[in-house]
C-alpha positions, -999 to 999 in steps of 0.1 A, spaced: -17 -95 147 -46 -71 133 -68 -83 161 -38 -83 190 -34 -47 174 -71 -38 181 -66 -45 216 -36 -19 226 -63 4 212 -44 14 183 -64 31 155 -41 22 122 -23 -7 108 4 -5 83 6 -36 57 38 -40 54 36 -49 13 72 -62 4 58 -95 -4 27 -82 -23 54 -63 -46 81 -89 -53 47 -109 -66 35 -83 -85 69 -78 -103 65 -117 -106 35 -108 -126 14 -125 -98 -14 -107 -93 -32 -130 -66 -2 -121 -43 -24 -94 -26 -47 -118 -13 -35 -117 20 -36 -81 18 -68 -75 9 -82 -104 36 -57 -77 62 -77 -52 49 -115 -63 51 -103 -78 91 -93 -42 94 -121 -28 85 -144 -45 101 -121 -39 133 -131 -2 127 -87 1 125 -76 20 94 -49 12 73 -19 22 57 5 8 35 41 6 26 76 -8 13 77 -13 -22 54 1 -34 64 19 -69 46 36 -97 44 4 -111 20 -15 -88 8 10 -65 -24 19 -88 -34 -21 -85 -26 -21 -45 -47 10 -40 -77 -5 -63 -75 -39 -45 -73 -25 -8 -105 -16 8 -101 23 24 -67 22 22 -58 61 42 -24 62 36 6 47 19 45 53 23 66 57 -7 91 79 -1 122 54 -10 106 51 -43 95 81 -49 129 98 -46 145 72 -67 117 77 -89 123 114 -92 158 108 -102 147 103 -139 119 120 -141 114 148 -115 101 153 -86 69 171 -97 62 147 -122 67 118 -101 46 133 -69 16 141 -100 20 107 -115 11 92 -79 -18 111 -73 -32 104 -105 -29 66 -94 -42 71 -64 -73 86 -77 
């Protein structure tokens, strides 16, 4: 699919990462595999990449240091549910410091 999306001349990919997370929560790390080999085809594809579904404040920090030049990742369903307990300030700072 990365290649087939190279040829419509798109210039991102999303990885959708439902799977990676319900791994993660598993607490199997080698479920982002097939993520990162999405990520390396991307990239040498010249097609950027973005990410998102599932991810939460409690494995985004692993995704983002596993995915080569991730650009962008959407977390909006979490992070609202997120800021539920612990505000939505807090929780928008407490991404950013993992995606550092």
């Amino acid at each position: 699919m990365i290649e087939g999306a190279k040829t419509t001349g798109t210039d991102r990919i999303e990885l959708y990462t439902e799977s990676f997370a319900h791994q993660y929560s598993l607490g199997n790390k080698k479920g982002i595999q097939p993520y990162v080999a999405a990520a390396v085809l991307a990239n040498e594809l010249e097609l950027g990449i973005n990410a998102g579904h599932d991810l939460s404040l409690e494995n985004i920090e692993y995704f983002h240091q596993n995915i080569p030049n991730l650009l962008e990742v959407s977390i909006g369903h979490a992070l609202i549910s997120e800021a539920l307990y612990l505000g939505l300030d807090n929780v928008i700072n407490m991404y950013l410091n993992k995606l550092k």
